[in-house]
N, C-alpha and C positions, 0 to 999 in steps of 0.2 A: 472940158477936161475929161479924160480916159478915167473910166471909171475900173476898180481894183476888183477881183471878187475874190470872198475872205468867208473861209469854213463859219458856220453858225450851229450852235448843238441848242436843242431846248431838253431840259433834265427835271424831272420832277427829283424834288429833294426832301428827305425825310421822309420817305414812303419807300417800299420795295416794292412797289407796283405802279403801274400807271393812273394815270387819272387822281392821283390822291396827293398828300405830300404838298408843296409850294414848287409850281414851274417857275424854272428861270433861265434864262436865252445866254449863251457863251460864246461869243463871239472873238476868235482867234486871231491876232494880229500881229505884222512882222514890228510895226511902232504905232503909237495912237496916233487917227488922226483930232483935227481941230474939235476942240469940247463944244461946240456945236452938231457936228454932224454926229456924234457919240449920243448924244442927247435925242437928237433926231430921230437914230435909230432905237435908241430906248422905250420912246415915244409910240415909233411902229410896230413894235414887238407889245406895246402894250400890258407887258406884266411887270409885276413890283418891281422887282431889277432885272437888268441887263449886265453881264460880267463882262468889262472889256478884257484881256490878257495879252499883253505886248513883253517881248524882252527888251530889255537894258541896253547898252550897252556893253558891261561889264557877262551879259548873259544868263543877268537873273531876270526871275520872272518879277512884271508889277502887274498890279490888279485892280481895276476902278470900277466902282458900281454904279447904275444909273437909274432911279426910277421915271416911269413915262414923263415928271416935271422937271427933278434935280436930281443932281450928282450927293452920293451918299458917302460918308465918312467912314461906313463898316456894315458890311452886309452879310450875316450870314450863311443863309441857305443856298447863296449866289456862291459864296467864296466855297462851301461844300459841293454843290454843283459842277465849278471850275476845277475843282481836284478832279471829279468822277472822268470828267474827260481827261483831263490831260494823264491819270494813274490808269483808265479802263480804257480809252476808246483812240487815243492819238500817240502813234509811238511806240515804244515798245515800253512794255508792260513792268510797273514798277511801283513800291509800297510809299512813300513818301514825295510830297512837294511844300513847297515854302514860295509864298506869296510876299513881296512888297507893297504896300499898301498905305494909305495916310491915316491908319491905327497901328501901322507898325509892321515888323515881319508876323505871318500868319501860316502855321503851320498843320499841314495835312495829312496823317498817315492813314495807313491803311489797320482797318484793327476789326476783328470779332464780325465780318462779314459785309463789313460797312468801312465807314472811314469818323477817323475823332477829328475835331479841330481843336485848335489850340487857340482861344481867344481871349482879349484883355476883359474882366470884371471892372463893372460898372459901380462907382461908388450910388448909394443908395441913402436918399434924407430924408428923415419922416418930416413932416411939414400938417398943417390946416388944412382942411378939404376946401378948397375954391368954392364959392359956389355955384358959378359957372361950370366947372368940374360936373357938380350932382346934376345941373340942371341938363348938360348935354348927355350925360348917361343916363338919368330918369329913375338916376335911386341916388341913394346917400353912400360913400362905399365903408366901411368900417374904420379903415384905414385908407389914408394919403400918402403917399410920399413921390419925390423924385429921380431923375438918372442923369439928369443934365436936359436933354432933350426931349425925355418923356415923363409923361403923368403915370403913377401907378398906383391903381387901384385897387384895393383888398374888397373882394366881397364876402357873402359869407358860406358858400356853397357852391359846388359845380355847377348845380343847377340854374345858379342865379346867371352864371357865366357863362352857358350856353345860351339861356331865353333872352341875354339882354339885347335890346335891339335901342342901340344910341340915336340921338340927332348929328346925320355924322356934319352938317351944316354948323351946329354947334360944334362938335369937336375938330372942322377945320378951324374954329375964330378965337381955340383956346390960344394962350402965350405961349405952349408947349407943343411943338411937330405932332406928337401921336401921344398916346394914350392904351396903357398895356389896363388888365384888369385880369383878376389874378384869384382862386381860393382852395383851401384846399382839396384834394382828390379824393375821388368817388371809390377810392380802394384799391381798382386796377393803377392807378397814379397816382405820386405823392403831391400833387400838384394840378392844376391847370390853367390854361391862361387862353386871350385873346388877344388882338393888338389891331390897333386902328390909328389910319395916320393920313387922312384926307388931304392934310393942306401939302404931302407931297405925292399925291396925285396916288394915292395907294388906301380905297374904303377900308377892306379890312385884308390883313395880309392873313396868309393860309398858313402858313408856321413861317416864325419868325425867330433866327437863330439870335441877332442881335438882342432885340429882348431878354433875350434867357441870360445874357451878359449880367443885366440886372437882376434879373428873376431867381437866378441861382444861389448868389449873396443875399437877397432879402428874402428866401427860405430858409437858407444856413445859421442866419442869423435868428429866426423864430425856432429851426428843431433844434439849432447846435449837432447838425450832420452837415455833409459833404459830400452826399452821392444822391440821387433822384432820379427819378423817370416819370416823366413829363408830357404832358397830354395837351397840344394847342387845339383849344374845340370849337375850328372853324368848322364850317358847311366839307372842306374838303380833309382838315383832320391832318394832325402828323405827331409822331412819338419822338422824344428825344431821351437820351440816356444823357444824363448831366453829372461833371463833378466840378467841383469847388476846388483849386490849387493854386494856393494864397492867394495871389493878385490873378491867377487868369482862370478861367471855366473851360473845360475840356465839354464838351457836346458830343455825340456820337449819332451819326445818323444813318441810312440807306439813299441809294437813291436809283432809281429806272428813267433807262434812255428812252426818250419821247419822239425827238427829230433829230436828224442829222443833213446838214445841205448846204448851200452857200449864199451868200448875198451881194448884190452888187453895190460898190461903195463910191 
């Protein structure tokens, strides 16, 4: 079979510099092809997701995530990502995009030097600490709760949330894909967090917007505010400007172009 070749961008997102921030691969499409081969190349790119971007054929845009194992229901720093190219780097130059997506329309403007997304809030249930939970993170967390698909952990300190180093063996074999762990900020942030999700092929992710879907509501709900700035304190570090608007979370991020080139499909 003749093989296609189709634009590929890698973008660090949530950083204005290179090397920092969460990379993620954008690969440009006239239609998807089979969710095999999407996957395949998720796989080869090897980082948390891969943003496929195909039009419609009404000529809206859709947008599917992939991490190296599975296909992901709403991806962040990927969907921020995907704007940076299609609003900075393909086309001509323009402040807003709107994604179709299986979370819904997702919307991307341009704002305050960066770009905000516009994503749905995650409902948030306090719950019993597992104790599976304590035993794959190797402390007790203060607080439990969940997001549907993730564990979310309250510690009690930045600190403790930078040093933890999980069993991430155990937190593949938890009931729950990943595992967010959360406390409050060291001053410069209201906030920070970590996020781990082994059993879809992603140890720790380097900032993670989906998260904050959750993270955003269960800080709102502890200060009784609405706006934050947000510190995920992986090894590579990323800052988010967060707000709370009723049911969805506005994110604001940066982001620098890493590659730009093609791939044969």
């Amino acid at each position: 079979m003749r093989s296609v070749r189709v634009p590929i961008f890698q973008i660090d997102a949530f950083s204005s510099r290179r090397f920092a921030g969460n990379p993620a691969a954008v690969v440009l499409l006239d239609d998807f092809p089979d969710d095999a081969l999407m996957q395949a190349v998720a796989a080869e790119n090897n980082l948390s997701e891969t943003a496929f971007v195909a039009p419609d054929a009404a000529g809206e845009l859709r947008l599917r995530w992939f991490t190296p194992l599975v296909e992901v229901a709403l991806c962040g720093h990927a969907t921020l990502a995907a704007a940076a190219v299609l609003l900075d780097h393909v086309g001509q130059r323009r402040d807003t995009v709107v994604f179709h997506t299986a979370s819904g329309p997702l919307s991307v403007h341009r704002e305050d030097g960066g770009f905000r997304m516009d994503l749905p809030a995650r409902t948030v249930t306090a719950g019993p600490t597992p104790p599976a939970l304590s035993a794959a993170l190797g402390t007790v967390p203060i607080e439990c709760a969940v997001d549907g698909a993730n564990y979310l952990a309250l510690l009690a300190t930045a600190a403790d949330v930078a040093s933890l180093v999980p069993d991430l063996g155990a937190v593949a074999r938890l009931d729950r894909t990943g595992v967010v762990v959360t406390a409050p900020g060291d001053g410069a942030h209201d906030f920070v967090s970590r996020y781990f999700a082994p059993a879809k092929g992603i140890a720790e992710d380097p900032v993670t917007g989906g998260a904050h879907c959750a993270l955003v509501p269960f800080w709102a709900a502890k200060t009784g505010r609405s706006t934050f700035l947000a510190r995920q304190a992986s090894a590579r570090g990323g800052e988010l400007a967060c707000r709370l608007v009723g049911d969805r979370v506005h994110l604001r991020g940066s982001c620098a172009l890493y590659l730009e080139g093609h791939i044969e499909l």
